[in-house]
Backbone as a chain_set.jsonl record, in Angstrom:
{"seq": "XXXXXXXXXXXXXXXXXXXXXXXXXXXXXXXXXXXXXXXXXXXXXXXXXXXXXXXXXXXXXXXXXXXXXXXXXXXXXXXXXXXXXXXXXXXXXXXXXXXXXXXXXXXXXXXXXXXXXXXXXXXXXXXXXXXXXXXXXXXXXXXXXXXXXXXXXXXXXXXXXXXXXXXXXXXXXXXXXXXXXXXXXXXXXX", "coords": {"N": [[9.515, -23.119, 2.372], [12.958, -22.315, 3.294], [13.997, -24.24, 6.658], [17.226, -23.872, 7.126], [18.282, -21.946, 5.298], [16.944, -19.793, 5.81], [17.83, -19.14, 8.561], [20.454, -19.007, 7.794], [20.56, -16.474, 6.074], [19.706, -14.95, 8.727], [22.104, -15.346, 10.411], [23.772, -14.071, 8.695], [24.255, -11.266, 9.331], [25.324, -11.668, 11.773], [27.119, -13.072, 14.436], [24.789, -14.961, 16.52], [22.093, -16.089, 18.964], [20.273, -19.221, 19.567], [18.218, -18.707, 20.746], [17.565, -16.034, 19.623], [17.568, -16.089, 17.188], [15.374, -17.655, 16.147], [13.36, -15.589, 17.579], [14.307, -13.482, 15.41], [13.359, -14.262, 13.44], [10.215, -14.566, 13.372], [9.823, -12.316, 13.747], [10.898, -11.364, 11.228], [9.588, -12.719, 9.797], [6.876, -12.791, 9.702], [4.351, -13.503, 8.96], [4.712, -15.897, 8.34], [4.376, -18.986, 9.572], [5.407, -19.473, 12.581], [8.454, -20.084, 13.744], [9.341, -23.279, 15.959], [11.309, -24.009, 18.976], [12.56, -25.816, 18.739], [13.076, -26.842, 16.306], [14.72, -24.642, 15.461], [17.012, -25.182, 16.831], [17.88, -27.56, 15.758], [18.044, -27.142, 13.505], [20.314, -25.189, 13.544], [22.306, -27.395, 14.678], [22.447, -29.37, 12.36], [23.033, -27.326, 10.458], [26.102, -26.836, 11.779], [27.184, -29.467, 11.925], [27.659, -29.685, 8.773], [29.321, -27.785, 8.134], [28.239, -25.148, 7.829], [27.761, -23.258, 9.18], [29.229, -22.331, 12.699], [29.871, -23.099, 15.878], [30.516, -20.018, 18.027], [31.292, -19.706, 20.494], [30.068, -19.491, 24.174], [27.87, -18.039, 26.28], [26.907, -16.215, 29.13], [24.905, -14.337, 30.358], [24.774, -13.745, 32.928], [22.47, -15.874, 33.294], [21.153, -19.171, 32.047], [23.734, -20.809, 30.405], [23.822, -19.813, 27.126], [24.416, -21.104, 23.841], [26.488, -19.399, 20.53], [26.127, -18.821, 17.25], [27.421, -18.588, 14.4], [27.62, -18.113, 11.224], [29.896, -19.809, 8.438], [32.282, -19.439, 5.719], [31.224, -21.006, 4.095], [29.42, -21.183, 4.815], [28.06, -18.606, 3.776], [28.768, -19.088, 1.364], [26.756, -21.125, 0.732], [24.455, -19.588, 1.169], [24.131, -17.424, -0.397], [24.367, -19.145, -3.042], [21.662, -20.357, -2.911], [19.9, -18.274, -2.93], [20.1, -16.971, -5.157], [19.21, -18.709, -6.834], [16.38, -19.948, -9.135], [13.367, -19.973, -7.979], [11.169, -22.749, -9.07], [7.679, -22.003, -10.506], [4.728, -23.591, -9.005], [3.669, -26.723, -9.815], [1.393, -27.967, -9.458], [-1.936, -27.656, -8.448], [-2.911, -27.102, -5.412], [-4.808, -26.236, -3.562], [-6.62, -25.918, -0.352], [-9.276, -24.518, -1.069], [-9.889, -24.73, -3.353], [-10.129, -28.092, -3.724], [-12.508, -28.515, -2.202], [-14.416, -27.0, -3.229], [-14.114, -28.296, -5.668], [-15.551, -31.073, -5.064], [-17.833, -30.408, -3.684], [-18.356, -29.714, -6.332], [-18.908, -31.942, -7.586], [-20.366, -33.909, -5.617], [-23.031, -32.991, -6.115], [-23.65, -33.104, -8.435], [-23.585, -35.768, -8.483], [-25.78, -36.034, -6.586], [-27.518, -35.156, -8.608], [-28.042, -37.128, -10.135], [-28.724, -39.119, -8.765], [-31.671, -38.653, -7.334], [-33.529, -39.533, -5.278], [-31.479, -39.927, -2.912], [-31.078, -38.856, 0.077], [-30.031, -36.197, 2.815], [-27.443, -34.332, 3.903], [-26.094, -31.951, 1.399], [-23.197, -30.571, -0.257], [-22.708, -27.284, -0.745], [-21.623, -25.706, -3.41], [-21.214, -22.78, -4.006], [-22.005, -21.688, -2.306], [-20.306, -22.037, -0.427], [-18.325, -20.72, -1.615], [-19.302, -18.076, -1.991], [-18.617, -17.555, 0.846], [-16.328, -18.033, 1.417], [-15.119, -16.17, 0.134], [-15.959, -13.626, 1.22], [-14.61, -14.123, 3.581], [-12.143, -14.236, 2.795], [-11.697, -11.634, 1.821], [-11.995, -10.146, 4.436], [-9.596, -10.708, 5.266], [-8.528, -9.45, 3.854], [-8.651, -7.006, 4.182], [-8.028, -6.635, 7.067], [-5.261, -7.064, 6.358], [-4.101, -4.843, 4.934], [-5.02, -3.389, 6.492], [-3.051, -3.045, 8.442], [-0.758, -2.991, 7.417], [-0.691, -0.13, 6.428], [-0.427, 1.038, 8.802], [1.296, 3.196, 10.862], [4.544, 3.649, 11.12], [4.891, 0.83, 10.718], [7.618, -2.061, 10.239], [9.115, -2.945, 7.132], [9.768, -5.279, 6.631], [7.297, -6.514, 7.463], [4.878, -4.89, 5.79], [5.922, -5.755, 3.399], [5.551, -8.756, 3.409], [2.505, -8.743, 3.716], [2.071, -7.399, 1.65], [2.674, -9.656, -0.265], [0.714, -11.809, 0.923], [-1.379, -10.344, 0.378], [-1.348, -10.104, -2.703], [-1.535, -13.491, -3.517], [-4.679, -13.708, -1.977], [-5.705, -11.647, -3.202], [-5.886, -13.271, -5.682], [-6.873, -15.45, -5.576], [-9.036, -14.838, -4.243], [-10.177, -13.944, -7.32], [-10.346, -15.79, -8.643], [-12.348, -17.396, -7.297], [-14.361, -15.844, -8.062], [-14.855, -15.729, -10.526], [-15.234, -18.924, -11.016], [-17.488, -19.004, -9.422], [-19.565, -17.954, -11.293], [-19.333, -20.067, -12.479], [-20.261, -22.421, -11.759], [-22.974, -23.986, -12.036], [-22.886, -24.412, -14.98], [-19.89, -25.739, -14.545], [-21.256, -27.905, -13.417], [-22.776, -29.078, -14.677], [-21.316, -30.088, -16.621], [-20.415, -32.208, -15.734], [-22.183, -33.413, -14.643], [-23.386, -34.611, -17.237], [-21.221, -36.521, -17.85]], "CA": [[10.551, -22.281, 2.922], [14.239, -23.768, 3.937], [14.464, -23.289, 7.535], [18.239, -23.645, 7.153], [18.592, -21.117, 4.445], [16.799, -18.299, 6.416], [18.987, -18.884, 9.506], [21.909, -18.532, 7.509], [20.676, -15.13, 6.414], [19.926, -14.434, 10.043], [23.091, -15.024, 10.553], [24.786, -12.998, 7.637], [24.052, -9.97, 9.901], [26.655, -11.669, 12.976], [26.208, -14.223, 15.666], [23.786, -14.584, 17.195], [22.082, -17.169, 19.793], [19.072, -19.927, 18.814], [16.173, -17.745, 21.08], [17.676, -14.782, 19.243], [16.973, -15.887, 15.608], [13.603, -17.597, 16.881], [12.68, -14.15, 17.656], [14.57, -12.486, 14.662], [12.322, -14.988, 12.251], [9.488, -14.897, 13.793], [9.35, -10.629, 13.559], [11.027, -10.673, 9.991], [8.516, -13.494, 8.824], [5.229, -12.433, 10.501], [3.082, -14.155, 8.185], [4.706, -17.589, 8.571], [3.833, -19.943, 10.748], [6.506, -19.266, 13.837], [9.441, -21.252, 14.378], [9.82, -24.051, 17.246], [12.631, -23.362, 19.454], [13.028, -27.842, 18.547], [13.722, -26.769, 14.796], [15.785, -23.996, 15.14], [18.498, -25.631, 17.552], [18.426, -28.748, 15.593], [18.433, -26.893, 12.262], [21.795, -24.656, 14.171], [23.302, -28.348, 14.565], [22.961, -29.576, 11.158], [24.15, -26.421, 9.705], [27.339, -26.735, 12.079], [27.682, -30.462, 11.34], [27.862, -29.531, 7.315], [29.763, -26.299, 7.66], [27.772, -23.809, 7.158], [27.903, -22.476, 10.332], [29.83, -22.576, 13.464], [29.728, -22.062, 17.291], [31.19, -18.745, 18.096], [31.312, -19.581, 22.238], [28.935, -19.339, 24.587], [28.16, -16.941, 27.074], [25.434, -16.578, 29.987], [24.427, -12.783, 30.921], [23.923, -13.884, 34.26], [21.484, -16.968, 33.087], [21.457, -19.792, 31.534], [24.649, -20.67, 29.245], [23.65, -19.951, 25.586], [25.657, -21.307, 22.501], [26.465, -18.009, 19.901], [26.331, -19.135, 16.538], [28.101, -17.533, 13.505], [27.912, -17.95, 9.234], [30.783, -19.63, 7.859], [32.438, -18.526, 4.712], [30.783, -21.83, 3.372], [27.32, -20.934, 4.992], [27.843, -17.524, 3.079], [28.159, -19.233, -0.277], [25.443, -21.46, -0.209], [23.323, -18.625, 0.728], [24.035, -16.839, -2.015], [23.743, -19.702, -3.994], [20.014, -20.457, -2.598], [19.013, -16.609, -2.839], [19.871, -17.041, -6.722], [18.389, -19.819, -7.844], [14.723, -19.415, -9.048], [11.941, -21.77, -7.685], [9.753, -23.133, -10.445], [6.345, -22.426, -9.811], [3.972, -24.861, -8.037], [3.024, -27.654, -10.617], [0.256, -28.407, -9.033], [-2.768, -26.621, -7.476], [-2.9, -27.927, -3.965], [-5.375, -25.732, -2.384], [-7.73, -26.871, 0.196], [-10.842, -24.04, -1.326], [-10.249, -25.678, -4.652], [-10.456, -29.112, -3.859], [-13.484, -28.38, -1.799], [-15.469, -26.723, -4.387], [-14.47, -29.863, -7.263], [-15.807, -31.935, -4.203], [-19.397, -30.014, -3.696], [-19.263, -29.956, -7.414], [-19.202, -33.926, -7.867], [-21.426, -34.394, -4.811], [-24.164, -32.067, -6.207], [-23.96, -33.616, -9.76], [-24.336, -37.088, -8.266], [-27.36, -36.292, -6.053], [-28.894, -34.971, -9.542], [-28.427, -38.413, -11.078], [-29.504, -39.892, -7.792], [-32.23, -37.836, -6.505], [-33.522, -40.239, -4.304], [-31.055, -39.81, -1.825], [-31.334, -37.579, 1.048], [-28.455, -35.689, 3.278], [-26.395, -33.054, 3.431], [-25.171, -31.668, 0.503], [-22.114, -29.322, 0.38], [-22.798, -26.359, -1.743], [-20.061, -25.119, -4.035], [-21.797, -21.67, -4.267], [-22.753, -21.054, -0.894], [-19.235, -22.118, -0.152], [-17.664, -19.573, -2.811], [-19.273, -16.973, -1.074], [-18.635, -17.445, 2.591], [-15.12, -18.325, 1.521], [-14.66, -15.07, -0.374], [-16.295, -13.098, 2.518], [-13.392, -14.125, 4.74], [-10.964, -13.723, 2.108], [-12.12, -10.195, 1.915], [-12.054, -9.569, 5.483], [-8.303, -11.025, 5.966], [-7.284, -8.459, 3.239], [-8.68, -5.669, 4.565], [-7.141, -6.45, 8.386], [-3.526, -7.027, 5.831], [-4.251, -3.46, 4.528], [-4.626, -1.921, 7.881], [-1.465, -3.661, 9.614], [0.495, -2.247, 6.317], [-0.826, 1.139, 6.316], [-0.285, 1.657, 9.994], [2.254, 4.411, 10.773], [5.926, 3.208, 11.791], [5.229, -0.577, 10.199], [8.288, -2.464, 9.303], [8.826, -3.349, 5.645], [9.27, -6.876, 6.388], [5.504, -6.485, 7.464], [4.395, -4.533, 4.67], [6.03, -6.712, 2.445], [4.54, -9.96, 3.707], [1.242, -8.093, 3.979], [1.735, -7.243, 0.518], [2.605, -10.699, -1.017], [-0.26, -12.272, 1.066], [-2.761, -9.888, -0.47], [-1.835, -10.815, -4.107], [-2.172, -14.628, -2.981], [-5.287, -13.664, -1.67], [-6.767, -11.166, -4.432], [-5.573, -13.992, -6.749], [-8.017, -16.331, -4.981], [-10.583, -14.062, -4.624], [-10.398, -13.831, -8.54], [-10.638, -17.507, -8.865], [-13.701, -17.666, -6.909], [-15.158, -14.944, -8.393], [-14.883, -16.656, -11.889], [-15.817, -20.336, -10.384], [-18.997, -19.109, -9.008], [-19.951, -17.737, -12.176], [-19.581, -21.218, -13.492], [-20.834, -23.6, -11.38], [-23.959, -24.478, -12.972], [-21.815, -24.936, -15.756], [-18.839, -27.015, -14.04], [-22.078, -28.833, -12.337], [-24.231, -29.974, -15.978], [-20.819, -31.203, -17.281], [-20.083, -33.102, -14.51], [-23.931, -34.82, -15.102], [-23.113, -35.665, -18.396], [-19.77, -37.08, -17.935]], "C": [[11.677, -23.166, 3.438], [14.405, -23.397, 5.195], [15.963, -22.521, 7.7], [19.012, -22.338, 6.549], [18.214, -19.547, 5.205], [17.534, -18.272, 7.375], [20.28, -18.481, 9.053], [21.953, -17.115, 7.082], [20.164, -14.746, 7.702], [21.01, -13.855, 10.584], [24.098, -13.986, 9.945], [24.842, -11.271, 8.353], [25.044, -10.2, 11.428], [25.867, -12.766, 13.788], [25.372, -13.89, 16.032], [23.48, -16.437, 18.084], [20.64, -17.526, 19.344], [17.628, -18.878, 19.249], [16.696, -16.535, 20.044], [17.121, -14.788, 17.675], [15.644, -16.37, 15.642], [13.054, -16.647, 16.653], [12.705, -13.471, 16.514], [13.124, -13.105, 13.513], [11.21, -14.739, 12.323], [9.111, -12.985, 13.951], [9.77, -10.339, 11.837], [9.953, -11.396, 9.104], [7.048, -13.417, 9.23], [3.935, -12.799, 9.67], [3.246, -15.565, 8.067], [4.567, -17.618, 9.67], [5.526, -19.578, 11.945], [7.571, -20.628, 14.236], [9.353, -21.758, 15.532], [10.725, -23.826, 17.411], [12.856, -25.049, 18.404], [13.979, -27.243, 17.274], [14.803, -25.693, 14.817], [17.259, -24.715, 15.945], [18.685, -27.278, 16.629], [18.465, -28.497, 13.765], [20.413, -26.37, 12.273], [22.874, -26.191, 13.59], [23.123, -28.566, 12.99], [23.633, -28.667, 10.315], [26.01, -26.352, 10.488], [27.658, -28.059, 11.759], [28.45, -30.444, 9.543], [28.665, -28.57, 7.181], [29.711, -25.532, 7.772], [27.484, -22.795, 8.139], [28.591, -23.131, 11.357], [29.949, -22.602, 15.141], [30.923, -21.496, 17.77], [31.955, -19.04, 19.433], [30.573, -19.18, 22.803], [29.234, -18.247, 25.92], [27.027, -17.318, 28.254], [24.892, -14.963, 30.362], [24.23, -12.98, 32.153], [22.541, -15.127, 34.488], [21.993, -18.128, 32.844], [22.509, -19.903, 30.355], [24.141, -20.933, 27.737], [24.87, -20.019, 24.863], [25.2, -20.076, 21.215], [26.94, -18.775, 18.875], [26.605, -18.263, 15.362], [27.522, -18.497, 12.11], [29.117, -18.366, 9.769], [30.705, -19.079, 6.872], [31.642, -19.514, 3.78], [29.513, -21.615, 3.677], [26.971, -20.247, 3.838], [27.514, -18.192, 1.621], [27.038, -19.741, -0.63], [24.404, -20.79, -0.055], [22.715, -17.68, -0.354], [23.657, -17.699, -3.496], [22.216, -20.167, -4.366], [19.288, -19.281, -2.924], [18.627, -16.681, -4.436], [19.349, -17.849, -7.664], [16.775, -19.652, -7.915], [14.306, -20.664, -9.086], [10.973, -21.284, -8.443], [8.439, -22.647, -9.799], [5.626, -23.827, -9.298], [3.516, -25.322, -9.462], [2.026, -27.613, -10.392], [-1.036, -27.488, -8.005], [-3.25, -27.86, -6.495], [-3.93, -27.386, -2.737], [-6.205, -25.74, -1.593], [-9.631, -26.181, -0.282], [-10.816, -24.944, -2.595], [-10.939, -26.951, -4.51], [-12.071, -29.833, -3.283], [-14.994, -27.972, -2.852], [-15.393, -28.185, -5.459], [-15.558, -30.474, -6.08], [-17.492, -31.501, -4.189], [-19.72, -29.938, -4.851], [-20.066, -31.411, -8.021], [-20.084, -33.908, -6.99], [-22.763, -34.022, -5.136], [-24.716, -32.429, -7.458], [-24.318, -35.302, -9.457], [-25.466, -36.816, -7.18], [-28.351, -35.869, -7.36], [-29.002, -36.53, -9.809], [-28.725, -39.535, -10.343], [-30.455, -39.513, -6.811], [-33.041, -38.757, -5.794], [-32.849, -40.551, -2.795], [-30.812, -38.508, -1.391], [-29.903, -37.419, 1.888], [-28.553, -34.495, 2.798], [-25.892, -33.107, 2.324], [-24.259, -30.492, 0.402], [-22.651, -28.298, -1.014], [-21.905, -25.575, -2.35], [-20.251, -23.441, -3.588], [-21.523, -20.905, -3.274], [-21.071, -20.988, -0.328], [-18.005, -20.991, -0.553], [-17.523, -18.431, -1.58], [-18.907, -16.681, 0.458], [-16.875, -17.402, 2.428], [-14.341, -16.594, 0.841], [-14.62, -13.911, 0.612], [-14.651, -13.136, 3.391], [-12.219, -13.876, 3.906], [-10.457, -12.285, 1.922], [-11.99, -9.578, 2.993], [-10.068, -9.769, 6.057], [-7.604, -9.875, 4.753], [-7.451, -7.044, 3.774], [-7.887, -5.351, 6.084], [-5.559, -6.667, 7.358], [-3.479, -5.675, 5.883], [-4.406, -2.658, 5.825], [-3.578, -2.174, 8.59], [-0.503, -2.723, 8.315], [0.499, -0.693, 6.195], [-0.556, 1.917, 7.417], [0.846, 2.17, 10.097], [3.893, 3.417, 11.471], [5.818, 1.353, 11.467], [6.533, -0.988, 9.882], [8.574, -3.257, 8.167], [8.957, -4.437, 6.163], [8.076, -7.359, 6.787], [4.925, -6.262, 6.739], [4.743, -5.781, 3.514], [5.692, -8.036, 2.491], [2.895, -9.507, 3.57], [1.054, -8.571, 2.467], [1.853, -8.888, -0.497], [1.226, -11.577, -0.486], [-1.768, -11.863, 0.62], [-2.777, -9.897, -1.967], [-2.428, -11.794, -3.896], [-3.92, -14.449, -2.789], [-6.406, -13.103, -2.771], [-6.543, -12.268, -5.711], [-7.01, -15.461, -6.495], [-9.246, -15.866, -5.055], [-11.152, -13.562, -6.402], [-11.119, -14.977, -8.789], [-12.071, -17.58, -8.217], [-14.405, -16.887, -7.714], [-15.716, -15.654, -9.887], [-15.833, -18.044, -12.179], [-16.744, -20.161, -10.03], [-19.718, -18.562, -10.016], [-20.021, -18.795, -13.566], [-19.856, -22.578, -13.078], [-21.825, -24.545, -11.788], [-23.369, -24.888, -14.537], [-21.047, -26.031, -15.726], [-20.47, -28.094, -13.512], [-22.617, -29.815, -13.309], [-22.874, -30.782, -16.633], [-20.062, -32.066, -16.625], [-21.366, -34.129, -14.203], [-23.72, -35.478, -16.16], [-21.994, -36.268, -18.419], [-20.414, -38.482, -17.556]], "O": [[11.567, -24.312, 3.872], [14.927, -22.29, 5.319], [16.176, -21.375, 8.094], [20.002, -21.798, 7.042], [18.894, -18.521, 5.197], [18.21, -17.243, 7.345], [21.075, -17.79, 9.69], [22.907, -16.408, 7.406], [20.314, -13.527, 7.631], [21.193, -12.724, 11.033], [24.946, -13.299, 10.513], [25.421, -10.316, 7.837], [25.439, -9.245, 12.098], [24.704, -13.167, 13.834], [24.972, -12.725, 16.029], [24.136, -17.474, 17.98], [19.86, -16.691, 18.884], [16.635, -18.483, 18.64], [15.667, -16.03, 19.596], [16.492, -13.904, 17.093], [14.741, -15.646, 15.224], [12.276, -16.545, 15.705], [11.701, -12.844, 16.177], [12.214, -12.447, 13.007], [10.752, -14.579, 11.191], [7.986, -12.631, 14.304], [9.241, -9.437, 11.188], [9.499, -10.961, 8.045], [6.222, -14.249, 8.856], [2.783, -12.385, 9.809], [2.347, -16.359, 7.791], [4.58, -16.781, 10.572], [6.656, -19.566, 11.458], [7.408, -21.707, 14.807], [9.266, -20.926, 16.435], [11.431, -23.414, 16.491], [13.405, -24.998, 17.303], [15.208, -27.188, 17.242], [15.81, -25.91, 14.143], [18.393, -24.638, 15.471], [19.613, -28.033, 16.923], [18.795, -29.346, 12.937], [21.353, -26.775, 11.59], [23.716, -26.25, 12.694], [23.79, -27.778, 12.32], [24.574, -28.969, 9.581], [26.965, -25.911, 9.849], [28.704, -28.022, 11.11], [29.477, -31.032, 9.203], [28.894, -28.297, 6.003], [30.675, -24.773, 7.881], [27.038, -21.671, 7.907], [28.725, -24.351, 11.251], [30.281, -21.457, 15.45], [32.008, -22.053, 17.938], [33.129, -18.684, 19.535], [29.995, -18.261, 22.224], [30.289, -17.812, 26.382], [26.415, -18.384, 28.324], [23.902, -15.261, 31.03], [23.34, -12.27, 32.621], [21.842, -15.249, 35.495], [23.127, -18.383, 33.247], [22.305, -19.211, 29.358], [24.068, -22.056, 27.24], [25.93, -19.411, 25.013], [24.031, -19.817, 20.927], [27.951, -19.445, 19.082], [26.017, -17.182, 15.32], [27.02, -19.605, 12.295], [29.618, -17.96, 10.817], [29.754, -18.355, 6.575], [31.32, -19.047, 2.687], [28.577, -21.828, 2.907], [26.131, -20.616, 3.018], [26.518, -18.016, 0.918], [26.333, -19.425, -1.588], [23.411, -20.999, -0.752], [21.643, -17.354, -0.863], [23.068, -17.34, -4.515], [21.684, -20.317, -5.466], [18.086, -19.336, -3.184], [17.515, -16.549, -4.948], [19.117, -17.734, -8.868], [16.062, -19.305, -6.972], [14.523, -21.735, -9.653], [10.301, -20.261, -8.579], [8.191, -22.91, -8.623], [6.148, -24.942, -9.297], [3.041, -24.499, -10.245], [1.376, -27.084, -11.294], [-0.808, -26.822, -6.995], [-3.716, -28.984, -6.683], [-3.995, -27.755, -1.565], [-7.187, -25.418, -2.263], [-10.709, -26.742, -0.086], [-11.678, -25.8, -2.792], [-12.069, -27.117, -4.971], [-12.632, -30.889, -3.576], [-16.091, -28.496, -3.049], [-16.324, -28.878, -5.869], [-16.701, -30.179, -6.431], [-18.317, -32.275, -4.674], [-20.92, -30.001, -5.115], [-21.125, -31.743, -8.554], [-21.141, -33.879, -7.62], [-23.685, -34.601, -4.563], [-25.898, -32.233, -7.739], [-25.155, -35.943, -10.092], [-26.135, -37.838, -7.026], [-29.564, -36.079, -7.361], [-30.091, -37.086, -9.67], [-28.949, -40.65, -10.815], [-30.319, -39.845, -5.633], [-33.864, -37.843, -5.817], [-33.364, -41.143, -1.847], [-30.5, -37.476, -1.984], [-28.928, -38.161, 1.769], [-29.176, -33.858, 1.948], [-25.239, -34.098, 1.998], [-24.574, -29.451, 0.979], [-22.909, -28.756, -2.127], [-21.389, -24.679, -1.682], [-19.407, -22.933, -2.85], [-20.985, -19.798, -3.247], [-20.652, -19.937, 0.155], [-17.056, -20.6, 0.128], [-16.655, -18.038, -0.8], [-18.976, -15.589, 1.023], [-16.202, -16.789, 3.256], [-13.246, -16.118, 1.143], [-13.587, -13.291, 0.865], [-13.869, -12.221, 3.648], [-11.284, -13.259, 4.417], [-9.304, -11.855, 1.878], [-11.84, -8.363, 2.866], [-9.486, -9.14, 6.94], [-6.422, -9.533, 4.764], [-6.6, -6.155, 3.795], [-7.31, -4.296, 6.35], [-4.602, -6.24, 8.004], [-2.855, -5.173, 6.818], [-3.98, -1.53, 6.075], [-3.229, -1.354, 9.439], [0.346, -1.874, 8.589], [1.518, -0.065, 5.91], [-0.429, 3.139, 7.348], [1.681, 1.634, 9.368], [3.83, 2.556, 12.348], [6.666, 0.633, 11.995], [6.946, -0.216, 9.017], [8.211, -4.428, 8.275], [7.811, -4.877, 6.258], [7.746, -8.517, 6.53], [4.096, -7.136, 6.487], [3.93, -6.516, 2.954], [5.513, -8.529, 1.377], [2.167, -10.43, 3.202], [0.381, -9.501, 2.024], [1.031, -9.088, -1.392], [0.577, -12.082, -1.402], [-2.811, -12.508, 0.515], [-3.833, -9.754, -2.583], [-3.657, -11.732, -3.919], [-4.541, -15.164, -3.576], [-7.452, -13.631, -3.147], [-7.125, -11.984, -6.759], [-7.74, -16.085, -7.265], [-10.234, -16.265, -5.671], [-12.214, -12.995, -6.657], [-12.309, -15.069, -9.092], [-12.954, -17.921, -9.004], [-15.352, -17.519, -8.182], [-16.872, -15.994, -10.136], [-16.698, -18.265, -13.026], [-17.427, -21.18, -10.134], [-20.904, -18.625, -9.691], [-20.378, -18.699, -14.74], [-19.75, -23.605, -13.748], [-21.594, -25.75, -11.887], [-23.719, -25.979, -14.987], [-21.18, -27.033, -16.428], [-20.187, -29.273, -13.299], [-22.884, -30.991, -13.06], [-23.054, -31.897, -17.124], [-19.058, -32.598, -17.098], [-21.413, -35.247, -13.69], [-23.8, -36.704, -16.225], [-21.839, -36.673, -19.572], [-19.702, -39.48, -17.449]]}, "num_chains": 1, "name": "protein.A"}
């Protein structure tokens, strides 16, 4: 995610002040990880160093003096130009159940060809399932946060992209544990 890029649509809706998009991010993105105030005021500056935004003037309500930051007309374009450009998919599968399962598969194929040694061994299988289990349980709490009455779509719609992600995983396992013994014998003969 760019932080810079979502502040600038933050902004595309009018000034606003650093706790204010904090907050705005942090209710329109409710499935990411939550912005630091650190990053957003020091994302603010680099976007006003480059351009792409500006400070409006500051104010205080009776508090502390906050700085009110605006969109330039140069923020605007490169937002538009970021919105339109399509990101490649991921090259690479990076995901920590994957690399876990190869991992209990190698460990499980070298205790066959060294059964002599004792230990823990990680179990791909056992792993599958416990991992699916919870995969299963985080879609069904998605599915009740989305279905609940007066939700807003930028909830639903995070909901909803995290439960493809998720049923996409839970495929993958489903598949992978139906071939472990498989992935496991040609991982002995190798």
């Amino acid at each position: 995610m760019s932080t810079r890029h979502v502040l600038l649509g933050l902004l595309a809706a009018g000034p606003r002040h650093g706790y204010d998009l904090k907050r705005q991010h942090d209710a329109r993105f409710p499935q990411a990880r939550p912005l630091a105030y650190g990053q957003v005021y020091t994302t603010l500056q680099r976007l006003v160093r480059d351009g792409l935004a500006a400070v409006e003037g500051t104010d205080s309500d009776g508090g502390p003096e906050r700085t009110l930051y605006r969109s330039t007309d140069e923020g605007a374009h490169e937002l538009a130009r970021w919105a339109e450009e399509i990101t490649a998919p991921a090259p690479f599968v990076t995901n920590e159940i994957f690399s876990k399962v190869v991992v209990s598969i190698l460990v499980t194929a070298a205790a066959g060809r060294h059964p002599g040694r004792d230990g823990h061994k990680p179990d791909a299988a056992a792993h599958l399932r416990a991992q699916r289990a919870a995969h299963m349980e985080r879609m069904r709490e998605l599915t009740a946060l989305k279905t609940t009455p007066g939700t807003e779509l930028s909830t639903v719609l995070s909901a909803d992209y995290a439960l493809a992600h998720l049923d996409a995983d839970v495929r993958w396992m489903t598949t992978t544990a139906a071939r472990i013994d498989i992935l496991t014998a040609e991982v002995n003969a190798a």
